[in-house]
N, C-alpha and C positions, 0 to 999 in steps of 0.2 A: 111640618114633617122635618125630622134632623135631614141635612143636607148628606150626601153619597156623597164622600172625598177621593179624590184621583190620588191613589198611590202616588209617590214619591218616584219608586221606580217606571212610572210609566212615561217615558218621554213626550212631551208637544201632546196631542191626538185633546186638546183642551175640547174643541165643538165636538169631534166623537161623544165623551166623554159624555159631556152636558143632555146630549142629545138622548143618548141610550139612560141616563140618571132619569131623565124625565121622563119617560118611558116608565120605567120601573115606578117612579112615586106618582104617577096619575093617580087622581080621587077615583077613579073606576074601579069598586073591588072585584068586578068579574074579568074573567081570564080573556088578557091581551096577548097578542103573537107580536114578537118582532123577526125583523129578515137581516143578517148580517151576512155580507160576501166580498171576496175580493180575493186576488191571486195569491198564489201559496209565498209563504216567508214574508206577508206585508205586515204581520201579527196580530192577525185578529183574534187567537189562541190567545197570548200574550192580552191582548186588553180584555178581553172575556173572562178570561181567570178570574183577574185583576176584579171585574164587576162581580161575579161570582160569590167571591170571598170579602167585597168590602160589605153585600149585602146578605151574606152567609145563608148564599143560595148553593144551590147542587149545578157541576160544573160536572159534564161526561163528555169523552171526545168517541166517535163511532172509529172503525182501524178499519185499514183498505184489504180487501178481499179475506173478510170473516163472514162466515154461516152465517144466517139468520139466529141459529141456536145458542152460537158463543155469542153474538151479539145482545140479542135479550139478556142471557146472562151477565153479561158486560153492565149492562145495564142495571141487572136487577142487584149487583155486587155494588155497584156504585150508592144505588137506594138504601142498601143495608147498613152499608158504611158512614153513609149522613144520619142514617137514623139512629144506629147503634144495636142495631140487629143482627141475628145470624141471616145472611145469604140464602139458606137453605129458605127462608118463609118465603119470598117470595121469585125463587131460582125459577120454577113451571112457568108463571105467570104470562097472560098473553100481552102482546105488544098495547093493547090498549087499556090494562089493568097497572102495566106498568107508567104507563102515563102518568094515568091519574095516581098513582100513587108516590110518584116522582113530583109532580105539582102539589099534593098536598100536603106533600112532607116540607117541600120548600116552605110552602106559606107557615107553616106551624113551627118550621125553624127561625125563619124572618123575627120571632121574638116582639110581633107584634110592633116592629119597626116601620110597616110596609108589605108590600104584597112581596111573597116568596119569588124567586129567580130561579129557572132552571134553563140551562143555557144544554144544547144538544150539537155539539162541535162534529163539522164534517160530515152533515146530513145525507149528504150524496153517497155517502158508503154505504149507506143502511138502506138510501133506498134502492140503489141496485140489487137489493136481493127482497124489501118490503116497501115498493111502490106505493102498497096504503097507508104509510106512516103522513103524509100531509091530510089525507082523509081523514084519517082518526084525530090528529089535531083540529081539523075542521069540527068533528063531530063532538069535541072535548066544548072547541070555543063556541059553538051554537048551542050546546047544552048549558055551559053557564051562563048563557044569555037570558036563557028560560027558563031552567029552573032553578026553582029557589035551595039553598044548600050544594050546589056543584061546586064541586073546587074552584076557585079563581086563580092567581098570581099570574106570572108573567112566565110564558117562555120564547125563549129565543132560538133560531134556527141559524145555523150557522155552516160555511162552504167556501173550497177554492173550485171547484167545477163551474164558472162560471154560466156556462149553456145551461147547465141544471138551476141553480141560482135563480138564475132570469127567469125561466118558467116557470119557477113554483110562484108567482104572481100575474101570472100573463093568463092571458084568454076565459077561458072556463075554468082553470085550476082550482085544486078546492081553497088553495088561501089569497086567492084575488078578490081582495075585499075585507080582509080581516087581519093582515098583518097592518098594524096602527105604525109603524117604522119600516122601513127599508135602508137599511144606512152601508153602503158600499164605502169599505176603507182602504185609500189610495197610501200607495209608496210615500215616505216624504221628499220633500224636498231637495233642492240642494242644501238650505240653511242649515236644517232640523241633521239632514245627511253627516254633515261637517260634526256637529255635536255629537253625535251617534256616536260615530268611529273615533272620534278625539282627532280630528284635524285640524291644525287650526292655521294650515297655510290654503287660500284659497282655491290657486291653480292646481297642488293635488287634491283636494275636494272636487274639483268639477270633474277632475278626469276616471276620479273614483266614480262617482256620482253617473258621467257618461256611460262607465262600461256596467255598472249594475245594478243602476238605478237605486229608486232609494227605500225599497225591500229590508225591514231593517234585520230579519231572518241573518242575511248573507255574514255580518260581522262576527259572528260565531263559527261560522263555518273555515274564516282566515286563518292558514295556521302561520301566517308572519303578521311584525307588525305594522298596522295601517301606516302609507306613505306621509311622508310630511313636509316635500315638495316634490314641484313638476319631476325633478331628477331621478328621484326614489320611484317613482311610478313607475318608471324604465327596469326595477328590479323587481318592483312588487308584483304586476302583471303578469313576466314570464313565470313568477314564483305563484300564482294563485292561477288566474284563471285561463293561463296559457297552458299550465300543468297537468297532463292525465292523473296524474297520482293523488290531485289534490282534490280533496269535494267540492272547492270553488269555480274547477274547471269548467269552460263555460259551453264543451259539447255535450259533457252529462248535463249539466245545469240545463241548457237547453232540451234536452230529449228530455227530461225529466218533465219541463213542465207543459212542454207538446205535449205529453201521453195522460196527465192526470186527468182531463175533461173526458170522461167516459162515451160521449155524446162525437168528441173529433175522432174521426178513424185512423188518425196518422197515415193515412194513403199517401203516395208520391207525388201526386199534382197538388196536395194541400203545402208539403214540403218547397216544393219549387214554384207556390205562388207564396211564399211567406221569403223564398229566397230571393224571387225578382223585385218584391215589393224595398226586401233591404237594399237590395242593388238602383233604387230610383224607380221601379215602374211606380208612380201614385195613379193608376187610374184604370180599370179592368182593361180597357184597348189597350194598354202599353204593356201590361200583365200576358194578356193574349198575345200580342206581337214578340215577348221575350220567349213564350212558351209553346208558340205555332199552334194556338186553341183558338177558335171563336170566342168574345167575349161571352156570349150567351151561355157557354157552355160554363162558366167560371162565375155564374151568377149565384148559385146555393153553395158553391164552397167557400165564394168570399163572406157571404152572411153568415154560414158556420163558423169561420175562425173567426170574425168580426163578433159574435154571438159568443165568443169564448173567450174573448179576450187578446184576443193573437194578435190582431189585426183594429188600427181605429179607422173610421172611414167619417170623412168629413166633408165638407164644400165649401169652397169658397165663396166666402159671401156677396163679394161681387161681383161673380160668375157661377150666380146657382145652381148650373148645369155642370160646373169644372167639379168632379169628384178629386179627391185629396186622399189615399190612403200611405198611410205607413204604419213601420212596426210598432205595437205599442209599448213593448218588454226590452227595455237597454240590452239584457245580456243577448237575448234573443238575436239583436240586430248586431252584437258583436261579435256572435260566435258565426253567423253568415257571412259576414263581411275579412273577418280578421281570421279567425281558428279555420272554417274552412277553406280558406283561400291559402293557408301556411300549414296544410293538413300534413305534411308528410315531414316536413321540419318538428310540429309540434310530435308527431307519433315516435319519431327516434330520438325523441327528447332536449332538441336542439331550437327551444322554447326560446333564449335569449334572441337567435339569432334570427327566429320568425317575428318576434316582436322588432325587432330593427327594420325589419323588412317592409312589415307594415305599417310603421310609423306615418308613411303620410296618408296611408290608405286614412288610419286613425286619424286623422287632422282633419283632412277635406270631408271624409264620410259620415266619423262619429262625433268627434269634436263639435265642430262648426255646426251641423246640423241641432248637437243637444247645448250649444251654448245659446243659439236663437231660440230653442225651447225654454232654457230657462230665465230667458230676458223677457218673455211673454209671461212667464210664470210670475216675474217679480213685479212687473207692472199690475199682472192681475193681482196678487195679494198683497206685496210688500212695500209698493211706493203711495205716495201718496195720492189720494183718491182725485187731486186736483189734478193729474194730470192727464188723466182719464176723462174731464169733462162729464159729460151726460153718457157718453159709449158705455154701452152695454154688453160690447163685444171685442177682446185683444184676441187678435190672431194674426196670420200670415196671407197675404194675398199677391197676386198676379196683375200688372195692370200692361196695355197694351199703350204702344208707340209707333201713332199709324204712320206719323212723318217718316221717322225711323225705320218701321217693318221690323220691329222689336216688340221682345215681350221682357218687362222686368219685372223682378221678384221683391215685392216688398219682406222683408220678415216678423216686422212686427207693426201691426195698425190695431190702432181704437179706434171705433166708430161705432155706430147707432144707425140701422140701415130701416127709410120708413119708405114704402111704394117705391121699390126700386130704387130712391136716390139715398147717398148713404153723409152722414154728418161726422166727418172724418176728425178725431179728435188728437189725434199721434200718427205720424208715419217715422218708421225709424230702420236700421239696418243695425245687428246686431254678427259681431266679426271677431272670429278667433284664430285670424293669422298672429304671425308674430310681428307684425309691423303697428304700432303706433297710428291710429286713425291721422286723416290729413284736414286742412280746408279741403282736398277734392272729394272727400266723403259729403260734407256738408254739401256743395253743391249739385251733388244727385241726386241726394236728399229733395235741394231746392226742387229739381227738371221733376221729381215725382211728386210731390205735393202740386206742382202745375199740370201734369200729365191729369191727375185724379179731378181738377175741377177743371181742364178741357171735355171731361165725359161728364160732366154734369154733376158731379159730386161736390156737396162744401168741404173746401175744406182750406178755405180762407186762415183762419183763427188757429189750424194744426198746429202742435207743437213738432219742432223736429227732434228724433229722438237717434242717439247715437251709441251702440253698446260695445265695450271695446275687450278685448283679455290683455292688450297689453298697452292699456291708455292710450292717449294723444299728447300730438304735437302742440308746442307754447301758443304758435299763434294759431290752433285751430280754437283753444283753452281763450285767448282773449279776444278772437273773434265772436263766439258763443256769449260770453259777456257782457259785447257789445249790442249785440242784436237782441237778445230779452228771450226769443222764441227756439232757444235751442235747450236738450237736456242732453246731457254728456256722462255716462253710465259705466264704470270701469267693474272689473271684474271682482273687486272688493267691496262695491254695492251689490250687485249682483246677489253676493254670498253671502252676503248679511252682514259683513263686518267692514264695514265703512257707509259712508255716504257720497251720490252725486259729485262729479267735481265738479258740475255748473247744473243748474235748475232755474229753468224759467223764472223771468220776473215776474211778481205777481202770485206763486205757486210759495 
């Protein structure tokens, strides 16, 4: 079967791509479901087209709060349009005639290529007002299971309402069990981020990156030009998303993508537990202690926005009972942290002078915290696989210091955790002050890599790992050299445009 080529204009998303390609050219000519989701502006519109038209399938997007009536229609305009019909044959037609007739025009347009594609963009519109739209798809792909002559092809379902998303495969639903793909498409990167917007100095890419993650929606929305050092980001920011007047502003931006989930109520204890969670609560007691609730009482709201995408909630793995929650939306955590906290500066339009203010708010809260985000990120994809060891797992952990009556924060560990004990393969500290790492990083480093196999962990063999925004010092640079077991990671590796200035021996 001719290969499905990834447009030219479709940046990075190559495993998307390949994944959903495959999808479509499976040998099975009876009709496949796919599930496609992920938050609004990450462009799954955008790659969907993109699939759409290279397999000259029928591409429809549903529009938020339409009738059921203009909807069908919507629909049956789009059918007419691929086929080369007047609208009026099939304008009446009920939701489940339009289906199949939307699937079979695909496959007969496909030209004998492959099975037809009909991709049904922002399902969640359609079904707040026809809840039986996954039924009827169920009862489409059971029927060309069994009978002979049903229409086949593929179609895809597509959504930023994540709560909705998740359920159309969960429990009893009609398409648990029958969607053959699930493919959830994430924000890029910082790398992919930097190429997007044409940055090509790193420290403004990350700080870009920090405040809006990497949504590639948002660089249309900018109406100045992306920064192109740290400096500029001092004008860029007050000018976009400090801005009421601008669409990039990051209190609509945020209201905006609070309300899309039909499913979250936008009630005010879901607001000020998304607010405490940016403020540091990670764990429902602290959430309840900021919010004077019993944790129990905050147990279905945290699942709801966690269900929605608002919120990620995690555990540390070597404290399975330590829950971990934060926000999961950059701009989210920056319009709580920075725009509401300079609310009355930003509203009289005095934007430059709230961004100065919160400068180190931004350092200590968003920076820092999204620069150890993205030094986890690059180990998990971007460095080399040897440095990882056998670990199957980079993330952030907690380790205690009973001598001491301390608890430290690792920021970034690899390890492989089997019956409790864990085979620690990286311990590292990842820092976006403006100082120059030292040897006394490295030697904490050292007290925690011994701290972790006083509690029984291996973690003899760890590499130590050190992430910096504004490098190191010479003799921390020929120390590292000298020992073999150190990796030294400046903010130009990070971002993809550089490499390591020191990597373990051996690696």
């Amino acid at each position: 079967m001719t290969p499905i080529h990834k447009p030219a204009r479709v940046l990075a998303r190559d495993a998307e791509w390949a994944a959903l390609t495959q999808f479509v050219q499976h040998r099975d000519p009876r009709l496949r479901l796919g599930v496609v989701s992920g938050r609004r502006r990450v462009g799954k519109s955008f790659l969907l087209r993109a699939l759409a038209e290279a397999t000259g399938g029928l591409y429809v997007a549903a529009v938020a709060e339409e009738g059921v009536v203009a909807a069908r229609r919507r629909l049956a305009a789009a059918i007419a349009r691929h086929a080369g019909i007047g609208p009026e044959l099939v304008s009446d037609a009920s939701w489940e005639s339009l289906l199949s007739a939307a699937i079979e025009l695909s496959s007969r347009r496909s030209g004998g290529a492959g099975p037809g594609v009909l991709v049904i963009d922002e399902l969640p519109y359609w079904m707040a007002h026809s809840p039986e739209l996954p039924g009827l798809l169920q009862l489409l792909h059971d029927r060309s299971q069994t009978e002979e002559g049903a229409p086949g092809g593929r179609v895809i379902v597509c959504g930023s309402a994540m709560s909705v998303m998740n359920g159309l495969l969960s429990g009893t639903k009609a398409l648990r069990g029958r969607a053959a793909i699930d493919l959830r498409l994430h924000p890029f990167d910082l790398t992919t981020t930097a190429r997007h917007w044409g940055i090509g100095d790193p420290a403004a890419a990350l700080r870009v990156h920090a405040i809006l993650g990497g949504a590639p929606g948002y660089r249309n929305l900018a109406n100045v030009d992306p920064p192109q050092s740290a400096a500029e980001v001092d004008v860029w920011a007050p000018a976009t998303v400090l801005d009421p007047r601008q669409a990039l502003f990051s209190g609509s931006e945020a209201e905006y993508l609070l309300r899309e989930d039909p499913k979250f109520t936008g009630s005010a204890l879901h607001y000020a537990i998304i607010n405490a969670v940016a403020n540091g609560a990670t764990s429902p007691s602290k959430i309840g202690g900021l919010l004077e609730q019993q944790r129990t009482s905050l147990t279905r709201p945290l699942e709801a926005l966690t269900s929605a995408g608002y919120l990620r909630y995690d555990t540390d793995p070597l404290w399975e009972r330590r829950p971990v929650i934060t926000v999961a939306d950059p701009i989210i955590r920056f319009h709580n942290l920075i725009t509401v906290a300079q609310h009355d500066l930003v509203e009289i339009g005095q934007s430059a002078e709230a961004w100065r203010r919160s400068r180190p708010t931004f350092v200590a809260r968003v920076l820092g915290p999204h620069f150890e985000s993205c030094a986890r990120a690059w180990l998990r994809a971007r460095a080399d696989p040897a440095l990882r060891g056998h670990a199957g797992l980079v993330t952030s952990t907690v380790v205690n210091d009973r001598k001491g009556q301390a608890k430290h924060e690792i920021d970034v560990v690899a390890l492989d955790k089997r019956a409790g004990r864990a085979e620690i393969a990286l311990v590292g500290e990842a820092k976006a002050t403006l100082l120059r790492r030292s040897v006394a990083d490295l030697d904490r480093l050292d007290r925690l890599k011994a701290l972790l196999a006083e509690q029984g962990h291996d973690a003899g063999k760890a590499v130590l790992a050190l992430f910096s925004m504004e490098g190191f010092q010479p003799d921390l640079v020929d120390l590292a050299r000298r020992r073999g077991d150190v990796l030294l990671v400046d903010l130009a590796a990070v971002a993809g445009c550089g490499e390591p200035a020191v990597v373990p021996g051996g690696v």
